[in-house]
C-alpha positions as a Markdown table, in Angstrom:
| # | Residue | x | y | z |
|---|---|---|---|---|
| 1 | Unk | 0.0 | 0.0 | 0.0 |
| 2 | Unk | 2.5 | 2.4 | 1.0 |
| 3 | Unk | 4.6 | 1.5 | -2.3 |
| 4 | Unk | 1.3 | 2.3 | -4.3 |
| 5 | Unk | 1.5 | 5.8 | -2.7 |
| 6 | Unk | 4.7 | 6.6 | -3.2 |
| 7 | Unk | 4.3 | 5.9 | -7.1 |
| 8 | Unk | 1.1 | 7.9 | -7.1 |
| 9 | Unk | 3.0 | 10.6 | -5.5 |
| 10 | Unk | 5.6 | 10.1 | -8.2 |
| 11 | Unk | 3.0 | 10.2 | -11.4 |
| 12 | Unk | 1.4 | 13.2 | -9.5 |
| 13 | Unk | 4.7 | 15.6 | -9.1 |
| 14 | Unk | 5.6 | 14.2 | -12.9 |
| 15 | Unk | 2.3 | 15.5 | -14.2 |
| 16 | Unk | 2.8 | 18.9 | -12.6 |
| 17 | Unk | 6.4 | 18.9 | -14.1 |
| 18 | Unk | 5.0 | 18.2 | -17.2 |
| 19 | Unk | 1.9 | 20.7 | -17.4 |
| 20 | Unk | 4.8 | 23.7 | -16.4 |
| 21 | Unk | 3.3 | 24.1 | -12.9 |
| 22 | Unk | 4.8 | 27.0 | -11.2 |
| 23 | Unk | 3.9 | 27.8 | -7.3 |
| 24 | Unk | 2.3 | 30.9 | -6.3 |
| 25 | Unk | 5.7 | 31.7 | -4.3 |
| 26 | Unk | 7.7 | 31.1 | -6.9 |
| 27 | Unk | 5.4 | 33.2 | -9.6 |
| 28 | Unk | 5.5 | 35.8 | -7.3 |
| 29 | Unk | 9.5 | 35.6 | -6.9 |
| 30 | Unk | 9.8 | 36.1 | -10.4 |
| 31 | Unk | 7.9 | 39.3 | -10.4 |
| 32 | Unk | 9.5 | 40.6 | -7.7 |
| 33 | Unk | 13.1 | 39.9 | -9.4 |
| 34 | Unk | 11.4 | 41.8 | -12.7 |
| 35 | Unk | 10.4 | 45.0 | -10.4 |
| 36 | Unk | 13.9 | 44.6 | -9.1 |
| 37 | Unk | 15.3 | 44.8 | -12.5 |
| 38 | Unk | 13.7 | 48.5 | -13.4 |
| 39 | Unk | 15.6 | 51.3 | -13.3 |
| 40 | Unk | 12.7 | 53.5 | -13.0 |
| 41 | Unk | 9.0 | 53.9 | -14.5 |
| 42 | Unk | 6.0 | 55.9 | -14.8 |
| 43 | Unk | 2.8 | 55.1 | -14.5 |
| 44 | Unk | -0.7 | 56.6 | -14.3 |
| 45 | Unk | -2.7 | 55.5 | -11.3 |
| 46 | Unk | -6.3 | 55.7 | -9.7 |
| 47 | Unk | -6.8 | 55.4 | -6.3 |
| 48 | Unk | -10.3 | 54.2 | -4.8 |
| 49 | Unk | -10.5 | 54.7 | -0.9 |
| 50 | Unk | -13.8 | 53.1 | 0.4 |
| 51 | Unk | -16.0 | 55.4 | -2.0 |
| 52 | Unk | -13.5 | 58.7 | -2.5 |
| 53 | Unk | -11.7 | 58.2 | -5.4 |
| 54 | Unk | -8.4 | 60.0 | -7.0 |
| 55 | Unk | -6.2 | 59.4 | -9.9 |
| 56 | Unk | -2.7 | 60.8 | -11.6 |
| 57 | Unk | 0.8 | 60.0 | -12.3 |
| 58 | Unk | 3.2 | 57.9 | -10.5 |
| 59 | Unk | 7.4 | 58.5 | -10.7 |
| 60 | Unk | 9.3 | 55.8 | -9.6 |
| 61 | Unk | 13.0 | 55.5 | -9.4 |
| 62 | Unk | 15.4 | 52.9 | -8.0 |
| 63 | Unk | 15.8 | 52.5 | -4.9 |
| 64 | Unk | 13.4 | 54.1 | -3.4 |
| 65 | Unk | 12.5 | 57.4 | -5.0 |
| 66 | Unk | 9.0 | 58.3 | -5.5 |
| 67 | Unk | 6.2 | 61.0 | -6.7 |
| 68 | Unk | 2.6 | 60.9 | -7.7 |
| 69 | Unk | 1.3 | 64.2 | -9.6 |
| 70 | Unk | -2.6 | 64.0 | -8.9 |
| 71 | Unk | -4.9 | 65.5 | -11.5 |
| 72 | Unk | -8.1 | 64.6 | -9.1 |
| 73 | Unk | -7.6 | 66.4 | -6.7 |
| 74 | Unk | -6.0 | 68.6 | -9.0 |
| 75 | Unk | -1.9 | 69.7 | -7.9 |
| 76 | Unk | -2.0 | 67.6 | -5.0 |
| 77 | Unk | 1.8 | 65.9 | -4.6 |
| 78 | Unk | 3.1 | 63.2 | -3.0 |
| 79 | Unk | 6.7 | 63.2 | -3.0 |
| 80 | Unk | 9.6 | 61.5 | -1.2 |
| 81 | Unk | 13.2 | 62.0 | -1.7 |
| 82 | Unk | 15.1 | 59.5 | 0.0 |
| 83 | Unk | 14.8 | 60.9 | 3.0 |
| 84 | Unk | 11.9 | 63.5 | 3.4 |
| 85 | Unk | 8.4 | 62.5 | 2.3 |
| 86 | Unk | 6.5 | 65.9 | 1.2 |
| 87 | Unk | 2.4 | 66.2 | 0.6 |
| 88 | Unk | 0.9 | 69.1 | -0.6 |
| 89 | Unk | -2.7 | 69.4 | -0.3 |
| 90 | Unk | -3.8 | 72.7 | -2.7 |
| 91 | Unk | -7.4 | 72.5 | -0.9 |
| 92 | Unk | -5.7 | 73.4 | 2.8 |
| 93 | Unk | -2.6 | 75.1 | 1.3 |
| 94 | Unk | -0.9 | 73.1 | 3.3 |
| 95 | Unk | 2.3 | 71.2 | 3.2 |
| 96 | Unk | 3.4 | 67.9 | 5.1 |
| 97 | Unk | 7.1 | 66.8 | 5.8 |
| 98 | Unk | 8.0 | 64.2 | 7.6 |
| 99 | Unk | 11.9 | 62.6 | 7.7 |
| 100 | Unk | 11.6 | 59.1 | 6.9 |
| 101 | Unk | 13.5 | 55.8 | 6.4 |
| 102 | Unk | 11.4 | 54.8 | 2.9 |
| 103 | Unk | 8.1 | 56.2 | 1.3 |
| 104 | Unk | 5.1 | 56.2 | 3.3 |
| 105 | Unk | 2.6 | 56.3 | 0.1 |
| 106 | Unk | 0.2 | 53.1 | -0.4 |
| 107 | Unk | 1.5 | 53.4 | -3.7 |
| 108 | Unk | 5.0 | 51.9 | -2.5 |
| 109 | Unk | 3.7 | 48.3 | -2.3 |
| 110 | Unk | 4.2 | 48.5 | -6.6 |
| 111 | Unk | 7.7 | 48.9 | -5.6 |
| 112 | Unk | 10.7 | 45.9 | -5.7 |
| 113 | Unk | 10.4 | 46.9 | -2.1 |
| 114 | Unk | 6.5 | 46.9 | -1.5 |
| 115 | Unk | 6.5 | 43.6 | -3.0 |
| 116 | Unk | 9.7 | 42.8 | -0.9 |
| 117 | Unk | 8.0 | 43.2 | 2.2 |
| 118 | Unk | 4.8 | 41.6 | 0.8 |
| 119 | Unk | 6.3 | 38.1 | 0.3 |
| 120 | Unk | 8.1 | 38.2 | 3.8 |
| 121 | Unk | 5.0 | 39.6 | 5.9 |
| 122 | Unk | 2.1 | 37.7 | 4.0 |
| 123 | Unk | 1.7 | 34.4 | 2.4 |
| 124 | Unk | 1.3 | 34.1 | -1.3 |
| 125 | Unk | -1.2 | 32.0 | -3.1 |
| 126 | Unk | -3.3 | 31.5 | -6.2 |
| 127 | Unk | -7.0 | 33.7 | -6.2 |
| 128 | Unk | -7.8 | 31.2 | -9.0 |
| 129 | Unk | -4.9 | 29.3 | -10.3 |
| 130 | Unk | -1.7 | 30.0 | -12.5 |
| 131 | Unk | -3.6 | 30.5 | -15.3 |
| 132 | Unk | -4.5 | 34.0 | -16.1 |
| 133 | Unk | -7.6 | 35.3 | -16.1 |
| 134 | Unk | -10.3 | 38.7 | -17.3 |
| 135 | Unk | -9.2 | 41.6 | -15.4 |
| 136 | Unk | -12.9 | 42.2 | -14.7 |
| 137 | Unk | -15.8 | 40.9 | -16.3 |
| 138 | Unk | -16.0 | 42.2 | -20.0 |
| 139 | Unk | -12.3 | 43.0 | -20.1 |
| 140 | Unk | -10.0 | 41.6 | -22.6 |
| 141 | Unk | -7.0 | 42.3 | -20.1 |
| 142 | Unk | -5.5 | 39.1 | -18.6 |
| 143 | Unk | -4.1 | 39.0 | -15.4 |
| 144 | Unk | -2.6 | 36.3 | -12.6 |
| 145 | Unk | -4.3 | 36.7 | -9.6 |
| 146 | Unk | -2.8 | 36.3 | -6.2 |
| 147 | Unk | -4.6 | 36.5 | -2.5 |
| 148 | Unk | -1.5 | 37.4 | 0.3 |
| 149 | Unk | -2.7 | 37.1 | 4.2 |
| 150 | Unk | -0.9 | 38.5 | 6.9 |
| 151 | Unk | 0.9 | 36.1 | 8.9 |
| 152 | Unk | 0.9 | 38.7 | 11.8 |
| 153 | Unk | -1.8 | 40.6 | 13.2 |
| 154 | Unk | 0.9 | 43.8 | 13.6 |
| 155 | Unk | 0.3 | 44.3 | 9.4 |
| 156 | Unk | -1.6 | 47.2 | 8.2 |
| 157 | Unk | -3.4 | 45.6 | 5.4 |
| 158 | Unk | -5.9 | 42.0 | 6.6 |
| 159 | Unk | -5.3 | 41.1 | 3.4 |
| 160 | Unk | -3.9 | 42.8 | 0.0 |
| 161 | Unk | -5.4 | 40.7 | -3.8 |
| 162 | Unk | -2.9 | 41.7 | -6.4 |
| 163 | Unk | -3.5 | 41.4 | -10.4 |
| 164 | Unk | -0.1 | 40.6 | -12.5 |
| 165 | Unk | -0.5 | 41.6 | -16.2 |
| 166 | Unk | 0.3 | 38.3 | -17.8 |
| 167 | Unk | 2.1 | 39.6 | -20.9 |
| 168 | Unk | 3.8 | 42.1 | -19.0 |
| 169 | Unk | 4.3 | 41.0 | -15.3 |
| 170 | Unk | 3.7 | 44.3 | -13.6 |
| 171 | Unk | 1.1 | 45.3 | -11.1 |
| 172 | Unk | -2.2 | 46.2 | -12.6 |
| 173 | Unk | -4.2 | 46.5 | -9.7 |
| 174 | Unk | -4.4 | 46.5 | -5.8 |
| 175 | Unk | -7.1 | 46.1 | -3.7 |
| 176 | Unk | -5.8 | 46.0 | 0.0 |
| 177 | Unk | -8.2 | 45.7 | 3.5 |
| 178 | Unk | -7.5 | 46.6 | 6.4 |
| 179 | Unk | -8.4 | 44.6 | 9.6 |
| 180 | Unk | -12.0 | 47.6 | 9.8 |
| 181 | Unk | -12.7 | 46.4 | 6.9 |
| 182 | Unk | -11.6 | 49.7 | 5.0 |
| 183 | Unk | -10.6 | 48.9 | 1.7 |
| 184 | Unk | -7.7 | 50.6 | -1.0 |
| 185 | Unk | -7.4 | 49.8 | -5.1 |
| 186 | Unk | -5.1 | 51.0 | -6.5 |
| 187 | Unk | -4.8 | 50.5 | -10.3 |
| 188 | Unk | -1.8 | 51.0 | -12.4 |
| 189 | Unk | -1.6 | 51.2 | -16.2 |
| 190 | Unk | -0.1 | 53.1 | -19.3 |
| 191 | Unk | 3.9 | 52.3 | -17.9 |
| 192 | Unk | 6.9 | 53.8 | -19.1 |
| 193 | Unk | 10.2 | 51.6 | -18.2 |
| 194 | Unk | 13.4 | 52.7 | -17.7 |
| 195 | Unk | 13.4 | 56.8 | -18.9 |
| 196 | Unk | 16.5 | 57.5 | -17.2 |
| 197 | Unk | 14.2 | 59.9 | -14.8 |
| 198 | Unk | 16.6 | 62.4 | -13.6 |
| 199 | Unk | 16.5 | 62.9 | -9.3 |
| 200 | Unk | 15.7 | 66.7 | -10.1 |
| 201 | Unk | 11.9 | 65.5 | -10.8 |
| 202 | Unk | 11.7 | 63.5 | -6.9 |
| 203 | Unk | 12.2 | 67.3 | -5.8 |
| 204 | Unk | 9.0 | 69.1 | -4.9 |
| 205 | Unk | 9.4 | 72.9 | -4.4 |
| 206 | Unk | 6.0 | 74.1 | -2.6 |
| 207 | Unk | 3.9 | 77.1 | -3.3 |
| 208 | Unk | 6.0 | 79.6 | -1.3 |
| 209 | Unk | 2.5 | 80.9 | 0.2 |
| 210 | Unk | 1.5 | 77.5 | 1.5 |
| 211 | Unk | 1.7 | 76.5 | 5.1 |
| 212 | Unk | 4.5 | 74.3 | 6.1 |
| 213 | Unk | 4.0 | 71.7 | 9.3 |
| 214 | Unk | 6.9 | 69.4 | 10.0 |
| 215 | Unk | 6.8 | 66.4 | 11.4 |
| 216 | Unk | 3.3 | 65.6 | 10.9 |
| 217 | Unk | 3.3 | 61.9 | 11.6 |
| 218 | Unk | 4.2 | 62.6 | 15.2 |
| 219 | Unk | 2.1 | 66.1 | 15.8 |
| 220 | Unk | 0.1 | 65.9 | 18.5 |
């Protein structure tokens, strides 16, 4: 009996070998080596917070330089350095800085590091399989999906669903909830790879007439 099991166990992992199975661990390593391979991109974005929604254009440059230029709302920035994330928010005329170690921005987690500290904080599996699948009904966008849970409760996000564009194996969507129940999609599209974006364009110079507060994180 137990050789009759071991053969079938044999046949079995020989059948996934053959078919080209790949684990979701191992799918997801080789995106995460891919982002690691960009130099920089830009993308456009929208961003859907419970029912408020905003959209623009996302900078990215290796390591760890970021911006998003918001059309809606219109001028707002979000913009870190290296070492100072800045927000400007035309509505308040008001701009946050905060020193930090890497960007604060939701946006971050479609960075080699977001997707870094993805695979070691939450575990990594197929939404429906390896093989890809409608972005949304009616779409002719295929995607891999993937469903990561937190393996601690300490996480921000319960659980974050990601969709890999299958020709191009970049992020085309988000959707991250947090243990309320609040939930973030982000969706990517129209990227440019490796522009040779200059670090002039992760600095942000303010309106001069705006209202500064530092340290906003830690205000009380």
């Amino acid at each position: 009996m137990k050789k009759l099991l071991f053969v079938c166990l044999m046949l079995f992992s020989a059948s996934l070998f053959a078919q080209g199975i790949t684990t979701a661990s191992a799918y997801f390593k080789n995106v995460s080596e891919y982002y690691a391979s960009i130099k920089d991109f830009e993308a456009s974005f929208e961003i859907k917070i419970n029912k408020k929604e905003s959209a623009g254009k996302l900078s990215f440059k290796a390591p760890d330089l970021l911006r998003m230029d918001y059309s809606n709302p219109e001028n707002q920035v979000i913009c870190y350095n290296g070492d100072l994330l800045t927000i400007y928010l035309p509505e308040s005329d008001a701009v946050l800085q905060q020193s930090v170690q890497q960007g604060s921005s939701g946006a971050s987690l479609a960075t080699p590091q977001g997707l870094a500290l993805m695979s070691r904080y939450y575990t990594v599996a197929y939404e429906s399989g390896q093989n890809a699948v409608p972005l949304e009904d009616g779409s002719d966008e295929m995607v891999v999906r993937f469903n990561l849970r937190r393996k601690s409760t300490s996480e921000a996000f319960q659980y974050i669903n990601l969709a890999i564009n299958e020709k191009t194996k970049l992020i085309r969507r988000i959707e991250a909830v947090t243990p309320k129940g609040e939930e973030f999609i982000f969706n990517f599209y129209d990227y440019h790879l490796n522009q040779d974006i200059s670090d002039q364009r992760f600095i942000y110079d303010a309106p001069s007439s705006a209202n500064v507060f530092d340290n906003f994180l830690f205000a009380e």
